[in-house]
N, C-alpha and C positions, 0 to 999 in steps of 0.2 A: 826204140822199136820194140813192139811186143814178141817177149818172148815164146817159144815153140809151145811150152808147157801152158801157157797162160792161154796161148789161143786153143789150143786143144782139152785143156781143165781150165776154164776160165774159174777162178773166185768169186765166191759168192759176196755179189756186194748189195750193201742196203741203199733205202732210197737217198738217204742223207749227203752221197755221192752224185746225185742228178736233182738236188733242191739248188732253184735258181741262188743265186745271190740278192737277186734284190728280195726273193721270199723270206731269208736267215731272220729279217729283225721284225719281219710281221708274224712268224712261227713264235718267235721270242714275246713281241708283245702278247697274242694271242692265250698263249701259256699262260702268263702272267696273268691279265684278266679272267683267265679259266680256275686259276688256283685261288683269287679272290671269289670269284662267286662259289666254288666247292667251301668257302669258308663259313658261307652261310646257308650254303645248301644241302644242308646234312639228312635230311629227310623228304620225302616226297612233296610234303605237302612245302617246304617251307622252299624246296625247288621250283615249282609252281608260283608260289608270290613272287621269288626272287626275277624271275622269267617273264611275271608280268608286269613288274617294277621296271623293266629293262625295255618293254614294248609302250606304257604309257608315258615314261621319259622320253620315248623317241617320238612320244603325239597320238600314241594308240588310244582308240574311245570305247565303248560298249558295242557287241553288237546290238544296236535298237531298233531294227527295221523301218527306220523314218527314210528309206527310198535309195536312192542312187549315191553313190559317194565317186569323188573324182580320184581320176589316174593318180595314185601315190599313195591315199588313205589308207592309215591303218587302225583294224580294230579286232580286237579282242573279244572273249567267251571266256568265262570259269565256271564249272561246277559247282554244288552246295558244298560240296566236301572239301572244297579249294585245292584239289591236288591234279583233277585234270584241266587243260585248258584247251585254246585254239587261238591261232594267232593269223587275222587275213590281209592281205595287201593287195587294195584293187590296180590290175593291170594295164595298159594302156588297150589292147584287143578285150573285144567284147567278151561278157563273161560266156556267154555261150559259144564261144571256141573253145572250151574245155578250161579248167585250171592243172594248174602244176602243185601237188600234195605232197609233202613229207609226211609218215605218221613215228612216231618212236614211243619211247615208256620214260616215266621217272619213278616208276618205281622198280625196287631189287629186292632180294630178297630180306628179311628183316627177324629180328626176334621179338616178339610183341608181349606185351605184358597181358593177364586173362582180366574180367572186368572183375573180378574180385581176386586181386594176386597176391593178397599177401597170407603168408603163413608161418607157425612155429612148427619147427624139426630138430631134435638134437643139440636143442639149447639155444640155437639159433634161428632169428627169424628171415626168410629169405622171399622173395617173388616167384609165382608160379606163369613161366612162362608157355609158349604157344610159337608155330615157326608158319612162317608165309612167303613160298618159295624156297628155292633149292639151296642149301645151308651146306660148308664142309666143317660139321658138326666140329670136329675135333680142337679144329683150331682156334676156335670160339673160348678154349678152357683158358684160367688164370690168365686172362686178359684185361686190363682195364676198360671199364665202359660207365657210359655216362647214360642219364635216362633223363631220356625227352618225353613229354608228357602236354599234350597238347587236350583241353579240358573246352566243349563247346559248348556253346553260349544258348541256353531253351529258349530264350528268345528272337534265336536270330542274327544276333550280331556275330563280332571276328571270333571270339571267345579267348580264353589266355593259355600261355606257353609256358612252362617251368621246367629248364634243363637244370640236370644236378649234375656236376662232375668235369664243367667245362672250363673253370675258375683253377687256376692253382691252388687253393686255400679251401676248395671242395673236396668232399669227399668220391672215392667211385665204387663201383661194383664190380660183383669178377664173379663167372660161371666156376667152380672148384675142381679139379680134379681129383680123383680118389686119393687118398690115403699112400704112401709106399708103399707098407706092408699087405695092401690088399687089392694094388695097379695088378700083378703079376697072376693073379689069378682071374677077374675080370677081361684082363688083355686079351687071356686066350679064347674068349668069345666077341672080341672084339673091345677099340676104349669107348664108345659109345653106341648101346644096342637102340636108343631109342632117341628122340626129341625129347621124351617128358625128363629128361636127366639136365636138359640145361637152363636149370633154376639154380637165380643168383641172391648170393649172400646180400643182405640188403640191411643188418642190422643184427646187436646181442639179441634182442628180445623186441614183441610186438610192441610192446609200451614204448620201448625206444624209435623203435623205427616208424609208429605214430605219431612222435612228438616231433622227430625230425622234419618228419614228411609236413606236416603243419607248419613248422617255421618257416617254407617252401609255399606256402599259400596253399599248401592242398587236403582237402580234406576228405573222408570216408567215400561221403558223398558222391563227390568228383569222379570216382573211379566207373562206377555206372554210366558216365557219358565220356572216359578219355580213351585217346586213341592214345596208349603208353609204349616207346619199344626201349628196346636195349642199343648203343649205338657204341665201337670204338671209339677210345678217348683219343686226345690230341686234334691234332690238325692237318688238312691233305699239305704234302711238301711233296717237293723237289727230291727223288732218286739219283743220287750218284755225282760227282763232283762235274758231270758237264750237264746236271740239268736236262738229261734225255728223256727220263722219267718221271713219272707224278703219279703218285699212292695217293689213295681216297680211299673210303668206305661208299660200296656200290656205284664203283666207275662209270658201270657200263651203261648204268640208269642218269646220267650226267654229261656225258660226254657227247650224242650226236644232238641230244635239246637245245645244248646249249648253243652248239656249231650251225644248226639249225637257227635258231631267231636269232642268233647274229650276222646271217645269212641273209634272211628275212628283210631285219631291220636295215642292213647296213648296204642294197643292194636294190637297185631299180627294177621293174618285173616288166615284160613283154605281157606274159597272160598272169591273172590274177592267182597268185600264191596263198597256200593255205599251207599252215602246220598245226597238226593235230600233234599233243603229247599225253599221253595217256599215264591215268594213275591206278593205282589199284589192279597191275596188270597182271600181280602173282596169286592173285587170288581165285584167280585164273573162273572167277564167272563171267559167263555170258556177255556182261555189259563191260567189260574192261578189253576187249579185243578189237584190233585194229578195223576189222572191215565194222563193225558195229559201230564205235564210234564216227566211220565215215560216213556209215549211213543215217546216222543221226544229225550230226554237225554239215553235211556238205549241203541239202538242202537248206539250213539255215544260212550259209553263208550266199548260195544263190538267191535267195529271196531280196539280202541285203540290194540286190543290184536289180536285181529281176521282177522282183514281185513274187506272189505267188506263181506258176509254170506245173500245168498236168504233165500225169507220169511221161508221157512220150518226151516230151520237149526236153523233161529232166533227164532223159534215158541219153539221148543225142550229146548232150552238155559230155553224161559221163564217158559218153563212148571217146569222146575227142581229149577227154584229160589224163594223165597220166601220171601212178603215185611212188613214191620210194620208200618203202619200209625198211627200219633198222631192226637186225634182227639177231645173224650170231654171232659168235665171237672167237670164230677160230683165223688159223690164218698167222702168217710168218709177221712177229713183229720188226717195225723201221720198212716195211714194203708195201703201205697204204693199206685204204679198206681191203674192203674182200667183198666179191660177187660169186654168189654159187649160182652158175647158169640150170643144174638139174633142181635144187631145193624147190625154188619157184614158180618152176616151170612158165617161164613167162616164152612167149612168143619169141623168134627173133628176131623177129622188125625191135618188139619192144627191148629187148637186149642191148642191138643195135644200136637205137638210139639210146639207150642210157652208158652205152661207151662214150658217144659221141660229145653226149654231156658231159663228161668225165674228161676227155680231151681236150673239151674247149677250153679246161680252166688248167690245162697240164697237170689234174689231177692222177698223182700214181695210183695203182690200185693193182688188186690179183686175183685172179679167176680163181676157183676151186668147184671141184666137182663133187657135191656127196650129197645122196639124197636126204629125204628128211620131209616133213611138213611144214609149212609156213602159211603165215597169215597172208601173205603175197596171192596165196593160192582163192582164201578165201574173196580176198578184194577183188580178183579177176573175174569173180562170179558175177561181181557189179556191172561188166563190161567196160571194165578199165583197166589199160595196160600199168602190171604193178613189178613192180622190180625189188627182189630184198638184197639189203645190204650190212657191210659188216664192218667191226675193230677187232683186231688181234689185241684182245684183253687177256692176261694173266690175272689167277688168284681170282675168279668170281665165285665167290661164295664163301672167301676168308675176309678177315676182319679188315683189309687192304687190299684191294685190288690193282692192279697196277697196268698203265695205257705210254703209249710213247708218246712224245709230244711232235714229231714227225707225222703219225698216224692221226692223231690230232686235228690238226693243221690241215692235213689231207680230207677229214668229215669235214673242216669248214667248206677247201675245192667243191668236195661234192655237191654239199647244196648250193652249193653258187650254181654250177653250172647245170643245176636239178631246174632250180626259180628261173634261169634265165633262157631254157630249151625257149 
């Protein structure tokens, strides 16, 4: 019997106390294949491939507007840049009953290398870096890192990849911190006044770290057309001896994409599903934000069905679909996503119904209330009900970001029961 104390201060319990039993070995599997693809999806763009590797094994084709496709089909959209995509699945209801939208990001914040980075200082030759998104500068220092270096092709093609530092028998790179004798006085205005201070040791001398970089297939050249950053080394693992947690670099840009097209893929649709994932989204221009990309890609994906449709009839489609954006990342970890009802400002029919969705699949999740701006807000302008959504992530903007794999599990619930409204 419950005691007097317990019913009057009940203990705060997490969700791992109210996950079915039959969910334990599919949270488990699910983990598991989430910790295999963070292995290869270290960067946006190479998240992107891995994503659409994962939709045309399941049968997914080009969008190529050759007319109607049947209940089940799935196809696909990438960018030139290959780091944004869209992934659609036609529904058994007409596509003008509205579709069911996810939109998220893969990309986080990053350190990037400048198109001419290298240079000699103090005997040593090091990269002159550049930051894209929200960085906790500090902890970036005396860290090993590995540098990916993605080189495109003027012609057109995939173009080539060259990580250094992923090999045990590789070398890697580390941003330095000052000196001891001279932390103590720097400190006191702070250990980092600026980004231009996190440039990494890359070599003794230019001539070395020329010849290095060349035995890596990369030359002068090269540097004028790559997209190069700085990445923590090792591998995402398993936090703590029961496996609750799982450390990555840039979690937060991984974690609902992925829960997302496995949602997608693995999951029958009443109205036709579309997941947009967005790259290039700290670069925070114009063309990298949710409602922009809807507005670009959702015509295209109606056409697939529809044909060409003047603005009214497209206007109707958007009035009846409704989208879910992932967005922040506050919120109690092991107690599911998170929903801020005021960020959004979404209606509360649309609310409503995105509890309802959230129910149907016994997805936990937790309200919060704090205002703010959201992309949610801008989609709304489209005349479509949009709902943002969240993960209790720790550590974004250090070299490890850390997710539960409970809360996990609970982003796959959500789009299930997002695709299946």
């Amino acid at each position: 019997m419950e005691s007097l104390a317990e019913a009057v201060f009940p203990s705060s319990k997490t969700g791992w106390g109210a996950l079915a039993p039959a969910d334990k070995p599919k949270l488990a599997a699910f983990s598991k294949d989430y910790l295999a693809f963070l292995s290869i999806a270290r960067t946006q763009r190479a998240a992107a491939k891995a994503l659409v590797a994962l939709a045309v094994g399941a049968g997914a084709i080009p969008f190529d507007g050759s007319g109607k496709h049947k209940p089940g089909s799935l196809l696909y959209w990438q960018d030139r840049a290959g780091s944004s995509l869209a992934l659609l699945k036609v529904g058994e209801l007409p596509i003008r009953e509205g579709l069911r939208i996810i939109v998220a990001t893969t990309d986080g914040g990053v350190i990037r290398l400048t198109p001419a980075p290298t240079y000699e200082k103090s005997g040593l030759a090091l990269f002159d870096t550049t930051i894209l998104g929200e960085l906790e500068l500090e902890s970036w220092l005396n860290t090993p890192l590995i540098l990916d270096v993605h080189v495109a092709d003027p012609t057109g093609g995939e173009g080539k990849t060259v990580t250094i530092g992923d090999d045990a028998d590789e070398p890697v790179f580390t941003i330095p911190d000052l000196l001891p004798h001279l932390s103590r006085k720097v400190q006191r205005r702070g250990l980092i006044d600026s980004p231009e201070r996190l440039d990494a040791l890359a070599a003794f001398s230019l001539k070395a770290l020329n010849k290095g970089l060349s035995s890596y297939g990369l030359s002068a050249g090269d540097w004028n057309r790559a997209e190069a950053q700085l990445l923590p080394a090792g591998s995402a693992s398993y936090i703590g001896v029961d496996r609750a947690l799982i450390a990555a670099p840039n979690h937060q840009a991984r974690a609902f994409p992925y829960a997302a097209t496995k949602a997608l893929l693995e999951n029958s649709v009443q109205h036709t599903s579309l997941v947009i994932l967005m790259g290039h989204n700290e670069s925070s221009y114009a063309g990298g934000k949710g409602e922009a990309h809807i507005r670009n890609l959702l015509p295209m994906a109606i056409a697939q069905q529809e044909g060409d449709l003047d603005a009214l009839a497209l206007r109707r489609i958007y009035a009846r679909s409704k989208v879910l954006l992932f967005g922040n990342h506050s919120g109690k970890r092991n107690h599911g996503i998170v929903l801020n009802s005021r960020k959004d400002d979404a209606s509360p029919k649309a609310f409503r119904d995105a509890l309802q969705s959230l129910e149907s699949t016994k997805t936990q999740y937790q309200v919060l209330e704090s205002s703010g701006w959201s992309d949610a807000r801008e989609v709304a302008s489209l005349d479509m009900d949009a709902v943002e959504v969240g993960l209790p992530i720790a550590g974004v903007g250090t070299p490890n970001t850390l997710i539960s794999t409970l809360d996990l599990y609970q982003a796959l619930l959500a789009c299930q029961g997002w695709i299946s409204q």
